[in-house]
PDB file of the backbone (N, CA, C, O) and the ligand in Angstrom, with CONECT records:
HET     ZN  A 101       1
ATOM      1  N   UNK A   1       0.847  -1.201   0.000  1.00  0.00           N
ATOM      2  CA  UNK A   1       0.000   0.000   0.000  1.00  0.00           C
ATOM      3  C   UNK A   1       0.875   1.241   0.000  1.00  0.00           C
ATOM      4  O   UNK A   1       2.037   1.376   0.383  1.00  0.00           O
ATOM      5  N   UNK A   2      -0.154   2.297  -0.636  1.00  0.00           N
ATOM      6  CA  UNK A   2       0.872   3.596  -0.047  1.00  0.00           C
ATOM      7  C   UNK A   2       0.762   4.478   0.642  1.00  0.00           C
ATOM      8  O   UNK A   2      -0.225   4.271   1.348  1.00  0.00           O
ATOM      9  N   UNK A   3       1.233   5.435   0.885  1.00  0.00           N
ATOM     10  CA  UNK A   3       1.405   6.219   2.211  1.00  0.00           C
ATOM     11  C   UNK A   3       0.655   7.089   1.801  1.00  0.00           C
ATOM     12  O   UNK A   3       1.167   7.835   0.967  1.00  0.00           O
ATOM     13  N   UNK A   4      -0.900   7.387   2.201  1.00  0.00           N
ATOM     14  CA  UNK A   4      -1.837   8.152   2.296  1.00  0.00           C
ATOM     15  C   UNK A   4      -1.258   9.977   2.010  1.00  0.00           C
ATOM     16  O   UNK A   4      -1.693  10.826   1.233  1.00  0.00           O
ATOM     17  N   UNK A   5      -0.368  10.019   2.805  1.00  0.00           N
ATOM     18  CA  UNK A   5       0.531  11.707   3.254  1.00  0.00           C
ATOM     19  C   UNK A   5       1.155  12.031   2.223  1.00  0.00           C
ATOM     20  O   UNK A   5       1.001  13.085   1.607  1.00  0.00           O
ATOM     21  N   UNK A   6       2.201  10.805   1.851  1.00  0.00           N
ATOM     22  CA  UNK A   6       3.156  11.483   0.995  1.00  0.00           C
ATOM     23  C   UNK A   6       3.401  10.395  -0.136  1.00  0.00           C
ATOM     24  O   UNK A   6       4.484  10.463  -0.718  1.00  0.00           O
ATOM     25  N   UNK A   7       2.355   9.228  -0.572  1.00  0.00           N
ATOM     26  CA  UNK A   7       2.238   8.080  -1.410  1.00  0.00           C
ATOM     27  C   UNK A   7       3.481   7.786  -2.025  1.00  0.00           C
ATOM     28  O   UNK A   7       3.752   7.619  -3.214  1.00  0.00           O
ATOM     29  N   UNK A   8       4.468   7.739  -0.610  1.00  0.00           N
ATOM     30  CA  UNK A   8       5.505   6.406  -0.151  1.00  0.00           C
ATOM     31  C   UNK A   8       5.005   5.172  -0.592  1.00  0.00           C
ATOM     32  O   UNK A   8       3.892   4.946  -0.118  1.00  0.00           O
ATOM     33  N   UNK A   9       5.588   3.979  -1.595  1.00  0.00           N
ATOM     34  CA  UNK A   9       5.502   3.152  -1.653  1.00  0.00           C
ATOM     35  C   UNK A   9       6.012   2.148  -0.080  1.00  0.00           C
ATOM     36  O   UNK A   9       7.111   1.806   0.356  1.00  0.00           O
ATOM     37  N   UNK A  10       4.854   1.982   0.314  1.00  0.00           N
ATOM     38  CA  UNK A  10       5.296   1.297   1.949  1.00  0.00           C
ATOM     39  C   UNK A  10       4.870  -0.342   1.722  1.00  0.00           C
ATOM     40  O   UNK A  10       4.016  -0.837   0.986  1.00  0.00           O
ATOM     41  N   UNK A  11       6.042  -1.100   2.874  1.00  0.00           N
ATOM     42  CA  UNK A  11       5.762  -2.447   2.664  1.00  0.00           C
ATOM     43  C   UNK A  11       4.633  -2.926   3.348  1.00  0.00           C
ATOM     44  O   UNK A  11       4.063  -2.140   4.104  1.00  0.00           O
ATOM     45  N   UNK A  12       4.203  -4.076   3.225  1.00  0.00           N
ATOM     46  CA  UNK A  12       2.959  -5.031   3.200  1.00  0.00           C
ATOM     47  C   UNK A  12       2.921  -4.593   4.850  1.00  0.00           C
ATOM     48  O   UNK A  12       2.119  -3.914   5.490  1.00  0.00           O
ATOM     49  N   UNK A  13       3.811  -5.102   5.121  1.00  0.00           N
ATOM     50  CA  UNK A  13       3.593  -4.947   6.905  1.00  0.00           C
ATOM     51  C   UNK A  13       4.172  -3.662   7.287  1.00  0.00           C
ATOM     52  O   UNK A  13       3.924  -3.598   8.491  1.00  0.00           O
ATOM     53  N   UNK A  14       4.703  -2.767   7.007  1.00  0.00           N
ATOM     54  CA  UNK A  14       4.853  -1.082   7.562  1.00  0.00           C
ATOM     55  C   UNK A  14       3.784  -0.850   7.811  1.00  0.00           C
ATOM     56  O   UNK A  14       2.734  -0.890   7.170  1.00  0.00           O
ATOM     57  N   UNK A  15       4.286  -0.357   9.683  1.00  0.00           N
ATOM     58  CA  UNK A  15       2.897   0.285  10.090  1.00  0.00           C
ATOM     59  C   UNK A  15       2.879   1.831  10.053  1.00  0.00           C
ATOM     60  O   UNK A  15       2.019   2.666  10.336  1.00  0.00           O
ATOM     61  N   UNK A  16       4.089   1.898   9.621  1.00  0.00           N
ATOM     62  CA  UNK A  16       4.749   3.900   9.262  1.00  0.00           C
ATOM     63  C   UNK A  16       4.987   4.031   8.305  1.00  0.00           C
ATOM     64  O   UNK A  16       5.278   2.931   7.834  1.00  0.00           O
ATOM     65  N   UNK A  17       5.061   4.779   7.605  1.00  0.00           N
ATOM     66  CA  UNK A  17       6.156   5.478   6.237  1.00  0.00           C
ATOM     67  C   UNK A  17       7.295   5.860   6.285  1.00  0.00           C
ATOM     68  O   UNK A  17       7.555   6.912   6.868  1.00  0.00           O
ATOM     69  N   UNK A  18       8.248   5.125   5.698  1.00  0.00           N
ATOM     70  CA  UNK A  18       9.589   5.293   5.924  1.00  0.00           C
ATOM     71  C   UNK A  18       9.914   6.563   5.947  1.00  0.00           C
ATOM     72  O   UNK A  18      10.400   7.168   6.903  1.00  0.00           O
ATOM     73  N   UNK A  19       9.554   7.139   4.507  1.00  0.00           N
ATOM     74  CA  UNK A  19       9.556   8.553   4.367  1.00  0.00           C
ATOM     75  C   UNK A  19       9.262   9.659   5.618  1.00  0.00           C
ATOM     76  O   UNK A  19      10.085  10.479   6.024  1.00  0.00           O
ATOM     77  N   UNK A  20       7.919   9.481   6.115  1.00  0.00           N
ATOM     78  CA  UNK A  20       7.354  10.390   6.872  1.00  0.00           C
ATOM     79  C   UNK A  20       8.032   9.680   8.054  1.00  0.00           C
ATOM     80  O   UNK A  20       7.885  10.570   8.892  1.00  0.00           O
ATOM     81  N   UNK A  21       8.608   8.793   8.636  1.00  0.00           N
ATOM     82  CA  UNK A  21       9.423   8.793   9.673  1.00  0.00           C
ATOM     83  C   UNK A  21      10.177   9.175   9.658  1.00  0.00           C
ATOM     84  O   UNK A  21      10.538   9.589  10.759  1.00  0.00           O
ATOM     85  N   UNK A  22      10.965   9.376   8.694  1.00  0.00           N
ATOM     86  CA  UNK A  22      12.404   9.686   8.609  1.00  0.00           C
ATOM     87  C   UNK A  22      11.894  11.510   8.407  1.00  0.00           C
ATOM     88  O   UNK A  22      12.484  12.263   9.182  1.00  0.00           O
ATOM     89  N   UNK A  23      11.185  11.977   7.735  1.00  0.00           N
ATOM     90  CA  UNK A  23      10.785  13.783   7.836  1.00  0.00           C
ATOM     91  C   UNK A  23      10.337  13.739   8.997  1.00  0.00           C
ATOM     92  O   UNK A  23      10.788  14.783   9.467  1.00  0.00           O
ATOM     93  N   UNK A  24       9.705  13.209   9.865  1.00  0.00           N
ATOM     94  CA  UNK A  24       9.286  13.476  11.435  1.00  0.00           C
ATOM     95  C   UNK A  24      10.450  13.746  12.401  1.00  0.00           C
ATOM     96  O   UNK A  24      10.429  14.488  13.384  1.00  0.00           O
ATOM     97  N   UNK A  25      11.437  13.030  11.952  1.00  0.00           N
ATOM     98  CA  UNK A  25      12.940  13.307  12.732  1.00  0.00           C
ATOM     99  C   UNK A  25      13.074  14.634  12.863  1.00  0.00           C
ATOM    100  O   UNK A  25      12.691  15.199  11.838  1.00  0.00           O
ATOM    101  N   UNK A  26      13.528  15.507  13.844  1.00  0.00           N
ATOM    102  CA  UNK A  26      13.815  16.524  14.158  1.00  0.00           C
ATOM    103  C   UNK A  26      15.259  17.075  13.572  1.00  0.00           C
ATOM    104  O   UNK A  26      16.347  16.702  14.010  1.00  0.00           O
ATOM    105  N   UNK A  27      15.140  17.690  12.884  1.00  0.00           N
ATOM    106  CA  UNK A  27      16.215  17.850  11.592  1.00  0.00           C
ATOM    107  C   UNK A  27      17.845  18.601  12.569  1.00  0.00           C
ATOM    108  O   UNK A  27      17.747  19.683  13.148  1.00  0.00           O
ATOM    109  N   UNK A  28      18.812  18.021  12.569  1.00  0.00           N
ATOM    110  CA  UNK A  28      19.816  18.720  13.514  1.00  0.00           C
ATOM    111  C   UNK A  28      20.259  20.304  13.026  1.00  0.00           C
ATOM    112  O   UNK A  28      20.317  20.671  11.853  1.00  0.00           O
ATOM    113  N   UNK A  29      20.534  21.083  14.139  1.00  0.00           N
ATOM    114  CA  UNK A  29      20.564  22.431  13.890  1.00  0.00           C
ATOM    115  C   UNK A  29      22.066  22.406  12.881  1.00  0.00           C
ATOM    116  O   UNK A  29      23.175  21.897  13.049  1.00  0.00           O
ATOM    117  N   UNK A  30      21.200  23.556  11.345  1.00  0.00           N
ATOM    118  CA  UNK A  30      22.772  23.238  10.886  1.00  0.00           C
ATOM    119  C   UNK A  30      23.405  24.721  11.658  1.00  0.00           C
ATOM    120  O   UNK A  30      22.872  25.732  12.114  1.00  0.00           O
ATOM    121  N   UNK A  31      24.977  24.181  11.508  1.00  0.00           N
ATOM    122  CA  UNK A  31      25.941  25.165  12.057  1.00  0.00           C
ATOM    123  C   UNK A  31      25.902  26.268  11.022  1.00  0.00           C
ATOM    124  O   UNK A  31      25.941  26.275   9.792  1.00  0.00           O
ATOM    125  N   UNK A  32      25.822  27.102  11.864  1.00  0.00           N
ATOM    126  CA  UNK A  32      26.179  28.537  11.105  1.00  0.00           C
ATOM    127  C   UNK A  32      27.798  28.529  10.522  1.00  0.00           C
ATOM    128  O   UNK A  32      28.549  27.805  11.177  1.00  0.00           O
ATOM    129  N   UNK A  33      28.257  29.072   9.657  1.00  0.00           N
ATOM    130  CA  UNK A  33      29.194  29.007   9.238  1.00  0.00           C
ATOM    131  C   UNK A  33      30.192  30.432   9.792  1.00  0.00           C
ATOM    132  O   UNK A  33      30.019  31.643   9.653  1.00  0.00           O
ATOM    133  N   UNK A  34      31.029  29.807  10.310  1.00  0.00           N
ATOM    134  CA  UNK A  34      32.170  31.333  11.235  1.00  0.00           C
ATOM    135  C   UNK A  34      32.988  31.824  10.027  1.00  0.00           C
ATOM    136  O   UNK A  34      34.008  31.498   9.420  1.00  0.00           O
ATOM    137  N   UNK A  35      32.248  32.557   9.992  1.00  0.00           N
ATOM    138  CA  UNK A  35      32.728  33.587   8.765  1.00  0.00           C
ATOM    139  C   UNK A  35      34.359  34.694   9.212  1.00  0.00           C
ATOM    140  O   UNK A  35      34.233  35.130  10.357  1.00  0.00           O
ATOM    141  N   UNK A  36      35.228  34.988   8.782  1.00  0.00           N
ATOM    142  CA  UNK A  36      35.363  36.152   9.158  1.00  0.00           C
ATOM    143  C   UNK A  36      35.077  37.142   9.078  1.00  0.00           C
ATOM    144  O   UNK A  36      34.982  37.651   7.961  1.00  0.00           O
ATOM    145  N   UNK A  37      34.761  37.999  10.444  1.00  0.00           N
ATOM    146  CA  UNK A  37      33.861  39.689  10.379  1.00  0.00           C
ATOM    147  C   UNK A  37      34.852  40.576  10.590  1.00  0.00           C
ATOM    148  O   UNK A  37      35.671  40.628  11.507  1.00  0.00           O
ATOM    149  N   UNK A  38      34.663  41.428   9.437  1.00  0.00           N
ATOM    150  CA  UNK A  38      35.235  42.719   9.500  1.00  0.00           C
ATOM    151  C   UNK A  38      34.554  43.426  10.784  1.00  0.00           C
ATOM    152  O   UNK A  38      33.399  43.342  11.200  1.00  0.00           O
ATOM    153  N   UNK A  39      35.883  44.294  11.365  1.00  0.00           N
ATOM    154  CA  UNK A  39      35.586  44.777  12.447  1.00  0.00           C
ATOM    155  C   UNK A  39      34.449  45.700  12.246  1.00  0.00           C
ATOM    156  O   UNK A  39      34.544  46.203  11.127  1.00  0.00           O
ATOM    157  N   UNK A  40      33.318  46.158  12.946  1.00  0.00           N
ATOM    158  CA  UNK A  40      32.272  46.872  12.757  1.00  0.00           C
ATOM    159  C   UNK A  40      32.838  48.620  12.715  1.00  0.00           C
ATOM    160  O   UNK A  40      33.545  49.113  13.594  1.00  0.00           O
ATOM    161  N   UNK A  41      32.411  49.243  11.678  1.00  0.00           N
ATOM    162  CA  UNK A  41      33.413  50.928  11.538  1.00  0.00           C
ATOM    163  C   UNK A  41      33.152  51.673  13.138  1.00  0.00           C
ATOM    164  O   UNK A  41      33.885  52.661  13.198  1.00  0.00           O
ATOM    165  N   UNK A  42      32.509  51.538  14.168  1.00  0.00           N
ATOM    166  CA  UNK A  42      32.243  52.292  15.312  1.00  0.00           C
ATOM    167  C   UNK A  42      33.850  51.413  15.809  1.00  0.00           C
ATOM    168  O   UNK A  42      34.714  52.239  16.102  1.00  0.00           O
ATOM    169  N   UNK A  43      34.247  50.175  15.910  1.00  0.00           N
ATOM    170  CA  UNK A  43      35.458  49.744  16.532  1.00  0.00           C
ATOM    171  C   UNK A  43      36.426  50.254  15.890  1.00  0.00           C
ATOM    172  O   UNK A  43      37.348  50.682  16.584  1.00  0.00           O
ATOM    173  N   UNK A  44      36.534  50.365  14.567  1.00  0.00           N
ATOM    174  CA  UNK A  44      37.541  51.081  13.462  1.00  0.00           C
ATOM    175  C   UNK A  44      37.538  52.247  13.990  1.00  0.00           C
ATOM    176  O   UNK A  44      38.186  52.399  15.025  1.00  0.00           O
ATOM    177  N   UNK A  45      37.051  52.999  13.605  1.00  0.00           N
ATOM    178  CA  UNK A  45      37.031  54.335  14.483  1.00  0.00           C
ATOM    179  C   UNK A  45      37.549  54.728  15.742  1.00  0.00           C
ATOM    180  O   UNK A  45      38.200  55.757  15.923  1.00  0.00           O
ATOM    181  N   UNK A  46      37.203  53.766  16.746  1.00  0.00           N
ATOM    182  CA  UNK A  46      38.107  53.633  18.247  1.00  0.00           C
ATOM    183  C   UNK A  46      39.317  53.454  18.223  1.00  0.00           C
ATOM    184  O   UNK A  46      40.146  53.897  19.018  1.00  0.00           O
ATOM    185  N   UNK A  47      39.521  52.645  17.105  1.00  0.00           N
ATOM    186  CA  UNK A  47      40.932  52.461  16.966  1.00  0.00           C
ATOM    187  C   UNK A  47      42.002  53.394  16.706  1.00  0.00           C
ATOM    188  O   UNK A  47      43.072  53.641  17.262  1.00  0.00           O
ATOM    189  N   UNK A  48      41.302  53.905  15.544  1.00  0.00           N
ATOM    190  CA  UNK A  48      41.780  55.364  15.000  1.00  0.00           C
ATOM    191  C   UNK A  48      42.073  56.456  15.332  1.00  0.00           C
ATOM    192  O   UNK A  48      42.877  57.297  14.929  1.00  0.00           O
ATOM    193  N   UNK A  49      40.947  56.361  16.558  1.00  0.00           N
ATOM    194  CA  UNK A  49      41.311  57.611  17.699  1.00  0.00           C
ATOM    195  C   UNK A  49      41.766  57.190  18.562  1.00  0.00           C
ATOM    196  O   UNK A  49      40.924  57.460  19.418  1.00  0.00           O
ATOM    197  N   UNK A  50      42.417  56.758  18.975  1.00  0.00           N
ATOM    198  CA  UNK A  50      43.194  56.115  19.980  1.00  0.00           C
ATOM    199  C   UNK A  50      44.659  56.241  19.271  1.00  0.00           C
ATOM    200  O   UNK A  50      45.628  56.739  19.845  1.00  0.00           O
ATOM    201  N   UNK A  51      44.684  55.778  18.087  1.00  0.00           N
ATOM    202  CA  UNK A  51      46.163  56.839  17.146  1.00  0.00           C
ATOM    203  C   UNK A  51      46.437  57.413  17.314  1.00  0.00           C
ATOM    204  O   UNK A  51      47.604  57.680  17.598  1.00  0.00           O
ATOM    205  N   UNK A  52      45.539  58.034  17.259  1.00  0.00           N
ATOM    206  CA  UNK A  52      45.043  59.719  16.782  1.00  0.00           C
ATOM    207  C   UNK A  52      45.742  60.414  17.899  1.00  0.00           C
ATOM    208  O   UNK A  52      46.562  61.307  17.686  1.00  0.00           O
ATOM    209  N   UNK A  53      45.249  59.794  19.698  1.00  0.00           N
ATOM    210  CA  UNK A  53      45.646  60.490  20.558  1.00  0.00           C
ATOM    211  C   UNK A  53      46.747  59.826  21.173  1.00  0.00           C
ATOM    212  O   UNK A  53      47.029  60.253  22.292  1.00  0.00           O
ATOM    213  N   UNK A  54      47.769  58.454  20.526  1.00  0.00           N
ATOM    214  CA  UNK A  54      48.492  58.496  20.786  1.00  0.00           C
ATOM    215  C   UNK A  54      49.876  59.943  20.067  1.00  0.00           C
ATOM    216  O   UNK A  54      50.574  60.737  20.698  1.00  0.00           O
ATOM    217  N   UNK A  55      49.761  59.739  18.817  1.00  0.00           N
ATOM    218  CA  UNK A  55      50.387  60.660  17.836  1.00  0.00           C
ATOM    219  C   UNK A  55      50.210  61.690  18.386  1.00  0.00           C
ATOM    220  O   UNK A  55      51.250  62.335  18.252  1.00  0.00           O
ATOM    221  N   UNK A  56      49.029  62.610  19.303  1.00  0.00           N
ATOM    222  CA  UNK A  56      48.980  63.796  20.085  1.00  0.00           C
ATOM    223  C   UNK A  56      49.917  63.764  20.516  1.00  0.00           C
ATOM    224  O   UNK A  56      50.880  64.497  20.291  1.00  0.00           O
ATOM    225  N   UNK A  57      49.762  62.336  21.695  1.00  0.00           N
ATOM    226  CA  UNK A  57      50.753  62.934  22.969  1.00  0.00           C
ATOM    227  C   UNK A  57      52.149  63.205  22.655  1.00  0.00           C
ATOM    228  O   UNK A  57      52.954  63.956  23.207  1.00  0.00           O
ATOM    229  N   UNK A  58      52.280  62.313  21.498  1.00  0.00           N
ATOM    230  CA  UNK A  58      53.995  62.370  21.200  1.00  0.00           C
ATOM    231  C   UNK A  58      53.953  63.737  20.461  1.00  0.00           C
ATOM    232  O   UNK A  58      55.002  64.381  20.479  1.00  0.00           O
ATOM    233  N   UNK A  59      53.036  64.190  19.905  1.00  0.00           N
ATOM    234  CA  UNK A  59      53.977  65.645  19.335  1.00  0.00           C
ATOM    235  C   UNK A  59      53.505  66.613  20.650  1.00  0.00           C
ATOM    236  O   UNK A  59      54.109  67.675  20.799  1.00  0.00           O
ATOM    237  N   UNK A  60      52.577  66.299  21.472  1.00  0.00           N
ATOM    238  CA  UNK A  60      52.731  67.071  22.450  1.00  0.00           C
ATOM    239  C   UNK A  60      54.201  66.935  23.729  1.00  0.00           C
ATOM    240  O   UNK A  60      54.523  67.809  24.534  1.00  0.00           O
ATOM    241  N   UNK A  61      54.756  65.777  23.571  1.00  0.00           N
ATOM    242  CA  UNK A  61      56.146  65.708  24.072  1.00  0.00           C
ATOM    243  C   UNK A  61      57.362  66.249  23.752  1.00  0.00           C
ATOM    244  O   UNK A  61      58.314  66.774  24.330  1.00  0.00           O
ATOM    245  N   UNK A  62      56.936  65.877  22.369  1.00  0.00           N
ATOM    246  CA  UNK A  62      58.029  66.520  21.099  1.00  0.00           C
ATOM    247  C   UNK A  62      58.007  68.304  21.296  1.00  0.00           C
ATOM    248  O   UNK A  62      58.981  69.038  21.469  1.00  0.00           O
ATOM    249  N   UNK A  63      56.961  68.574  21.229  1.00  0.00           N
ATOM    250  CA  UNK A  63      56.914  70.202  21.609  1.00  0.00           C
ATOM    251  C   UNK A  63      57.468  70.512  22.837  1.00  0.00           C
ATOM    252  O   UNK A  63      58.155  71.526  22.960  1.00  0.00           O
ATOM    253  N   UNK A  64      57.262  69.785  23.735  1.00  0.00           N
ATOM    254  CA  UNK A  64      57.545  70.029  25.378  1.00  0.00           C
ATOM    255  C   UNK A  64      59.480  70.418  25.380  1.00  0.00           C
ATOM    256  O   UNK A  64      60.164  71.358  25.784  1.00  0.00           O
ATOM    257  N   UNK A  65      59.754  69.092  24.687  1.00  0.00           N
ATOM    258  CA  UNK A  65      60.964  68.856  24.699  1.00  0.00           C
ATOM    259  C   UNK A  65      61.746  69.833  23.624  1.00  0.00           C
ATOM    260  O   UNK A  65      62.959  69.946  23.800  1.00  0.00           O
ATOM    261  N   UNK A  66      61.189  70.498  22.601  1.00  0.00           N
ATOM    262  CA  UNK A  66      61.752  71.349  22.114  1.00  0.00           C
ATOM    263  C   UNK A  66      61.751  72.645  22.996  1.00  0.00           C
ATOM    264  O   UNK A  66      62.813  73.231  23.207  1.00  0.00           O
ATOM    265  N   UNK A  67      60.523  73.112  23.531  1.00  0.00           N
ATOM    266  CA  UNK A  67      60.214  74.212  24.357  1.00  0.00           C
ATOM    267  C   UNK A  67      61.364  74.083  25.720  1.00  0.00           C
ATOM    268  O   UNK A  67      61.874  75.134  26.108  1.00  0.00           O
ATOM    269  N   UNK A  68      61.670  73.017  26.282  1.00  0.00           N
ATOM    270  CA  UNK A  68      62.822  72.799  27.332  1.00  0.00           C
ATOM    271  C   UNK A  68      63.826  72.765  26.995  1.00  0.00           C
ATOM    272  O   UNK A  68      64.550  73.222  27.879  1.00  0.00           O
ATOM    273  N   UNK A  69      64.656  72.304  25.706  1.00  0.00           N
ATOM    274  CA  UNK A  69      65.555  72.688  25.256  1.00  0.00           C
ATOM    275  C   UNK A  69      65.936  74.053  24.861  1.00  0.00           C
ATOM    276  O   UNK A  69      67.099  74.407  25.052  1.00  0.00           O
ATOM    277  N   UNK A  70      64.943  74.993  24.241  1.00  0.00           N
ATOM    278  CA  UNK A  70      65.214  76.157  24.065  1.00  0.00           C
ATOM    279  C   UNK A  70      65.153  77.093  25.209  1.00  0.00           C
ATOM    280  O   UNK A  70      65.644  78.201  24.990  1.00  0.00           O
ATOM    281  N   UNK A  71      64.680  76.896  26.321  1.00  0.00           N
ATOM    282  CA  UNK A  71      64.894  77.035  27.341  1.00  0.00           C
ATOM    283  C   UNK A  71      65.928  76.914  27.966  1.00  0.00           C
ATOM    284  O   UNK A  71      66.565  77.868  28.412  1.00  0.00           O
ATOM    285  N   UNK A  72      66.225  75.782  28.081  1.00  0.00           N
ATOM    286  CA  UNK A  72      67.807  75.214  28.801  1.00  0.00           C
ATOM    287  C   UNK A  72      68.716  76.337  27.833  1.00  0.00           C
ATOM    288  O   UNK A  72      69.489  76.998  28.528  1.00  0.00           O
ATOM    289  N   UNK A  73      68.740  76.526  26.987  1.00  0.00           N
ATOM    290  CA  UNK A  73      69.479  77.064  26.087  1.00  0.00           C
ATOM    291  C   UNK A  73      69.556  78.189  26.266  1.00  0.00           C
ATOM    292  O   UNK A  73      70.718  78.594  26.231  1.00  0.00           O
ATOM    293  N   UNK A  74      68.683  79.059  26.486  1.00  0.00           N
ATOM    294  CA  UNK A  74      68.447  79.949  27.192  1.00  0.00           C
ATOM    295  C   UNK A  74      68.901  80.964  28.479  1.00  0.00           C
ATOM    296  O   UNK A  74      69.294  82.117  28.657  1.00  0.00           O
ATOM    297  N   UNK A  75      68.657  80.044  29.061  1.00  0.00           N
ATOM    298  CA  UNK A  75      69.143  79.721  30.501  1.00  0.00           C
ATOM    299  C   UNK A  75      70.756  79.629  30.638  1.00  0.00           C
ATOM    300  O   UNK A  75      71.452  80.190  31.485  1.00  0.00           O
ATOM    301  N   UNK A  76      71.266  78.569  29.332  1.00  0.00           N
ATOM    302  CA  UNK A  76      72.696  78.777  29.132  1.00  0.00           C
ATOM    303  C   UNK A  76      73.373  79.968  28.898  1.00  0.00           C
ATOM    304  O   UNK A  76      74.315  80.445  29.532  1.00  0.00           O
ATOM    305  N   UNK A  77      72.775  80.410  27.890  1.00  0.00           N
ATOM    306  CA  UNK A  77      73.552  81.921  27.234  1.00  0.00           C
ATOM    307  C   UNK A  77      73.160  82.843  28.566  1.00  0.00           C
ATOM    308  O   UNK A  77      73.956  83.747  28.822  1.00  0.00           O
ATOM    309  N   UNK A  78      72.194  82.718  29.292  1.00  0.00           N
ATOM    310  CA  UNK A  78      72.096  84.467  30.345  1.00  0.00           C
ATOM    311  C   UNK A  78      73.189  84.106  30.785  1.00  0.00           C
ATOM    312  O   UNK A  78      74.112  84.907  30.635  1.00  0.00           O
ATOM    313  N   UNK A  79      73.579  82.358  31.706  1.00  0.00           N
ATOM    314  CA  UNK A  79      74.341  82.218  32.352  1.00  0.00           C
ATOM    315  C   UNK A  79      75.939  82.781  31.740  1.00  0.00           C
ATOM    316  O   UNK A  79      76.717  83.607  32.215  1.00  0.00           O
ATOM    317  N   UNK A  80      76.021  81.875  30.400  1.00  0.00           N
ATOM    318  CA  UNK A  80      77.477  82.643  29.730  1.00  0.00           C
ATOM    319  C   UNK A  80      77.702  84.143  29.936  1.00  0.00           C
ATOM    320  O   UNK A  80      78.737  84.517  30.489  1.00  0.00           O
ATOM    321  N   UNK A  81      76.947  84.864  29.593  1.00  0.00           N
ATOM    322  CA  UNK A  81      76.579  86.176  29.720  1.00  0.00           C
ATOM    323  C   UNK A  81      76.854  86.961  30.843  1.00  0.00           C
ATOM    324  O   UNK A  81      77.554  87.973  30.835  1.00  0.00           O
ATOM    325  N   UNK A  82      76.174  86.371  32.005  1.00  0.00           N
ATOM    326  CA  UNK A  82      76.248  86.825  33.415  1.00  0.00           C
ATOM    327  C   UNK A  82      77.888  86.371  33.887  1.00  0.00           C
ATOM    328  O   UNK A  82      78.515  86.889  34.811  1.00  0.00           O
ATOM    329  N   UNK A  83      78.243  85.560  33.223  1.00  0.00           N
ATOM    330  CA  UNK A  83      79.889  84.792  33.731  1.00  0.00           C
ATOM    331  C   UNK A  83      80.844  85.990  32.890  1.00  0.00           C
ATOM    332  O   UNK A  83      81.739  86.698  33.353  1.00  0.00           O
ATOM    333  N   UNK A  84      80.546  85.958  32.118  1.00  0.00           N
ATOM    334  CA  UNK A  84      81.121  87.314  31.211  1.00  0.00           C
ATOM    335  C   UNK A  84      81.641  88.582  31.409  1.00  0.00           C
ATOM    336  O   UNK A  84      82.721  89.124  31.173  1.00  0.00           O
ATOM    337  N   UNK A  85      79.889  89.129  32.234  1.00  0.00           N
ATOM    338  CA  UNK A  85      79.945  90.256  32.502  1.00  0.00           C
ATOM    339  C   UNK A  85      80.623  90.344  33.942  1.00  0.00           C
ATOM    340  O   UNK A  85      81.417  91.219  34.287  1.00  0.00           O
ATOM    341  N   UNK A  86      80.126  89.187  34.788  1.00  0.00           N
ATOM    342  CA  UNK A  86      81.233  89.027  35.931  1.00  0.00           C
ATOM    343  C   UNK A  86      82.643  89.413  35.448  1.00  0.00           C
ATOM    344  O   UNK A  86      83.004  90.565  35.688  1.00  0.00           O
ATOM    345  N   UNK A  87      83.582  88.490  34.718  1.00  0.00           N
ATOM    346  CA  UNK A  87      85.091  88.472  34.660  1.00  0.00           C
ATOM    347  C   UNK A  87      85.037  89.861  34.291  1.00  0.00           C
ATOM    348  O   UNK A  87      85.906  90.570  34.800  1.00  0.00           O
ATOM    349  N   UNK A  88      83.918  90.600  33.247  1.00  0.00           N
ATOM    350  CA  UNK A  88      84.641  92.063  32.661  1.00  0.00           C
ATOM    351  C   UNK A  88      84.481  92.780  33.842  1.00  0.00           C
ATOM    352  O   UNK A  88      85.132  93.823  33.893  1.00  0.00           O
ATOM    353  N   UNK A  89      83.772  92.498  34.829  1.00  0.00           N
ATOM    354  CA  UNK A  89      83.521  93.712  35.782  1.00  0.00           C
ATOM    355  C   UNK A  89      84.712  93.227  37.275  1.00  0.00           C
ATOM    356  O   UNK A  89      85.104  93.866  38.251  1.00  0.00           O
ATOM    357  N   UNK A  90      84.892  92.202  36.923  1.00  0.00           N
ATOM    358  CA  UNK A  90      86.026  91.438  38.571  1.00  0.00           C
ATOM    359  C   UNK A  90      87.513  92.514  38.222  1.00  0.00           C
ATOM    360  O   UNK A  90      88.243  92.966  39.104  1.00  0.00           O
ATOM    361  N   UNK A  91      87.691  92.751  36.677  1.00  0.00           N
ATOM    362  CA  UNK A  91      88.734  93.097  36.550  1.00  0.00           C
ATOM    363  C   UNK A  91      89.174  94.529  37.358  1.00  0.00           C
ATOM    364  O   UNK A  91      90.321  94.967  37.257  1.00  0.00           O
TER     365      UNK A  91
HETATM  366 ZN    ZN A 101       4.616   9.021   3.898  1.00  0.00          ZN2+
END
């Protein structure tokens, strides 16, 4: 006979349908496939600024350190200067 549902040729003595037993099975979850994801642009962006304010700080160091050097430098010549005007005036 056949299968009323899905007219499966079923045997003499099947009291099921092979077919429709086997589609009644609860089908296993398929796996999603792990793709690689580009980072989402709001994380790109974090990233970027975080560059961004590393590269600050260093030219804000870089400035510091030029500004203290010209300073020190500074500071050198009054001193030459003041040593100077000392010896011309000790004489
Ligand atoms: Zn069937």
């Amino acid at each position: 006979m056949n299968c009323p549902k899905c007219g499966y040729a079923m045997g003499p003595f099947d009291v099921e349908c092979e077919r429709c037993k086997r589609m009644g099975e609860p089908q296993p979850e398929p796996i999603p496939e792990l793709l690689p994801q580009a980072p989402p642009p709001v994380e790109r962006e974090a990233v970027d600024r975080a560059y961004q304010t590393e590269v600050d700080a260093l030219q804000a160091q870089a400035n510091l350190a030029g500004q203290l050097s010209s300073v020190s430098c500074l500071v050198g010549l009054l001193m030459l200067g003041g040593l100077v005007l000392l010896i011309l005036f000790a004489r």
